[in-house]
C-alpha positions, 0 to 999 in steps of 0.5 A: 467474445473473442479469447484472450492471446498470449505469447509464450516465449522460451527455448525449451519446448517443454516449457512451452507445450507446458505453457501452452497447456495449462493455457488453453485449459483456461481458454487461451489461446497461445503463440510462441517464440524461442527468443527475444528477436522474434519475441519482439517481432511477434508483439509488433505484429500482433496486440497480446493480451499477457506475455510469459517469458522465460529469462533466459533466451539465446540471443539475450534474456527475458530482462531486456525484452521486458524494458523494451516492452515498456515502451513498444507494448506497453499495455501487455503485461509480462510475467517473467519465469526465473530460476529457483531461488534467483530473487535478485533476478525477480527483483530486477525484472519487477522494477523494469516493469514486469507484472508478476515473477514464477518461479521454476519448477513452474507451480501450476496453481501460482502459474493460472494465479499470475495469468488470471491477475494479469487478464484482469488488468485494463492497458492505460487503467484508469488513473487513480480517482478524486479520493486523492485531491490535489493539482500540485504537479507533486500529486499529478506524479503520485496519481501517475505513479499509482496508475502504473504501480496498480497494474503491476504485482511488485511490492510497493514500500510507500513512504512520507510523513505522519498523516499523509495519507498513507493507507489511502494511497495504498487502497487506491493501488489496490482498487486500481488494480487486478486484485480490486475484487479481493480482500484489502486488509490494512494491518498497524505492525506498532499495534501487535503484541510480539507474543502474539505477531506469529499468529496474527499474521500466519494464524493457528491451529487449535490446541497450539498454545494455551488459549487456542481453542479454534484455529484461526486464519491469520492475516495472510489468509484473510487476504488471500486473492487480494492485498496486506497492506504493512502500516508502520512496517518498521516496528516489526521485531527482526525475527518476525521480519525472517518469517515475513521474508520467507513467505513473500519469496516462497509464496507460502505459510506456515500456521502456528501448530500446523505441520505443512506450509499452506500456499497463499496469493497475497500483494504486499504494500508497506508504509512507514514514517521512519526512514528505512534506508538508515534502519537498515544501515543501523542493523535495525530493520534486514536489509534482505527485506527492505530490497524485497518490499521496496521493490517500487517505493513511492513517495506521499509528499508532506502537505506544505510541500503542496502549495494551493492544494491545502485550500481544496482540501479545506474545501472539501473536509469543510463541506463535509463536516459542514456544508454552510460553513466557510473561511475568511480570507485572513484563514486561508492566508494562515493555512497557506503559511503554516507548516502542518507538521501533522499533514492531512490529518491535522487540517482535518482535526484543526477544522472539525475544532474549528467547525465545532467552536466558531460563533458563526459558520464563517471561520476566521484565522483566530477560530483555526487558533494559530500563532508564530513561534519565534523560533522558525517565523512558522505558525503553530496552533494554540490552545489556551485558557477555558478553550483549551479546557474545552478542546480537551473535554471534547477530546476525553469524549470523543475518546472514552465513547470510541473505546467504549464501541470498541469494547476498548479495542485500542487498535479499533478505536484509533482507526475509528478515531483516524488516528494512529495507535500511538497518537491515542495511547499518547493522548489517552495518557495526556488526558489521564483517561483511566 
């Protein structure tokens, strides 16, 4: 097999004999250039496998050579080297496309990371998978954009409604991605105690506060080499956001008790329902970290904006709950007209009551138990009477049996349930489960 090519372009040739060391110690070998004109002769030329550049170069800077690479090689990925502290510049470069950004003086350790991660990424990856149903032209975009976002490490801020499917598309930039090896740890922000976030995320050493009796890896660490995916990263309180900061700028963590920082290798993705933008501009959320993690921000698209695709995803949650079971025309016409405020999730909990309470295994529109409001003309599910009672007997069971395999963990159970930690705590008071 032959070795893997990179391209070094910098003017100052320690730098590059530096680059060119540490390269062929990972056995690859290595050409360079001094500056963007013969940068671009030399990928035309020759396919590479990874290009470093640094930003500034005599006849231009290494931003203008990353967007023009995005169309004329756009199967190499480009990792850019920036001054110190110059993050506005990083930034810059990873919404052109840049794959991964070092600062300088260059850490060796952080330098073989980034090369490594970039070998393992394919040109023209595979899109992203059948878990992500749909034809909607909506969803042929969001499919594209994962495909392009995995191949990347930028943080990715990935916004939509309640029940969109969120964290599915965040697994799925993961898995398409270099880091499809490495750990992908979803973590609820909104599920986390504030005494307790410090060392949740950053993790403690033994005798730091009453109660620590081990040390104990945090988050971070538990997703080292691989991904952090920040679910409803809009409720974490502001002087945890600070410390989030510091450690995507620097790369590093400081466990609770601990007297050095510790390095660490992590790709960030975030969600959240809420609009971060207005936060932002309310003094709710920092607006130094809302640029940092929305550096790509992709947008899941709520289901009613999807069209037919509402009938394929009834489909398959269908033949998955049951494969005998079926719909009624009259049942699609009422799926395709209804407003589904609670998006994917609430499809899949209104056929699963459907599937559990329908006589025969054909649903009809009353099993999906829906009417209009006068309000909007949209309808609306409605449970009344002793099915009612039903449902939410079912419900109380379904809750009380997940806390008690959770040894009632709330957070454990909602995610065993699919649910959000706040759906359950609301439905565990609705149901007055003690």
């Amino acid at each position: 097999m032959n070795e893997p090519l990179a391209l070094v372009i910098d003017d100052e040739p320690d730098i590059c004999e530096l680059l060119t060391l540490t390269l062929g110690r990972m056995d690859i070998r290595a050409d360079s250039a001094t500056d963007v004109s013969s940068a671009k002769k030399r990928l035309v030329e020759q396919p590479y496998d990874i290009c470093l550049t640094d930003m500034r170069l005599p006849d231009g800077d290494g931003l203008e050579l990353v967007e023009w690479m995005q169309t004329h090689s756009p199967g190499v990925p480009v990792a850019v080297i920036t001054a110190h502290g110059n993050v506005e510049t990083a930034v810059q470069a990873l919404k052109l496309g840049a794959f991964d950004f070092i600062s300088k003086p260059l850490d060796l350790g952080n330098l073989r990371n980034i090369i490594e991660n970039a070998l393992r990424v394919k040109a023209g990856a595979q899109a992203a998978n059948s878990k992500l149903l749909g034809v909607s032209s909506r969803m042929e975009n969001l499919r594209e954009m994962i495909d392009k976002v995995a191949r990347s490490q930028a943080p990715v801020h990935i916004s939509g409604e309640s029940g969109t499917g969120k964290e599915l598309v965040a697994r799925l930039i993961h898995e398409n991605g270099p880091r499809a090896d490495g750990p992908f740890v979803p973590v609820n922000c909104g599920a986390i105690p504030a005494e307790l976030m410090e060392s949740e995320f950053f993790g403690h050493r033994k005798g730091s506060f009453t109660g620590a009796v081990n040390d104990k890896a945090g988050l971070l660490q538990c997703a080292e080499d691989g991904t952090l995916f920040l679910d409803e990263i809009a409720d974490l309180p502001l002087a945890m956001q600070v410390k989030l900061l510091r450690v995507i700028q620097e790369k590093k963590v400081r466990p609770v008790g601990a007297s050095q920082e510790e390095a660490v290798d992590v790709r960030f993705l975030s969600a959240t329902h809420r609009n971060l933008a207005k936060m932002v501009a309310d003094g709710e959320f920092r607006e130094d970290l809302y640029y940092r993690i929305n550096v790509i921000e992709l947008h899941v698209p709520a289901l009613r904006e999807r069209g037919d695709d509402v009938l394929l995803l009834a489909e398959h949650i269908l033949n998955r709950l049951d494969a005998s079971a079926s719909m009624d025309d009259e049942a699609q016409r009422s799926l395709l007209t209804y407003g589904f405020p609670g998006n994917v999730r609430e499809l899949e909990n209104m056929l699963e009551r459907a599937v559990t309470l329908c006589s025969s295994r054909q649903i009809s529109a009353d099993d999906l138990h829906m009417r209009k409001t006068a309000e909007s003309g949209a309808e609306t599910p409605v449970l009344s009477g002793k099915l009612g009672d039903q449902v939410e007997d079912i419900q109380r069971q379904a809750i009380v049996e997940a806390l008690e395999k959770t040894r009632y963990n709330k957070t454990a159970a909602a995610k065993l349930l699919g649910l959000s930690f706040r759906q359950l705590r609301y439905r565990i008071k609705k149901l007055g489960i003690e």
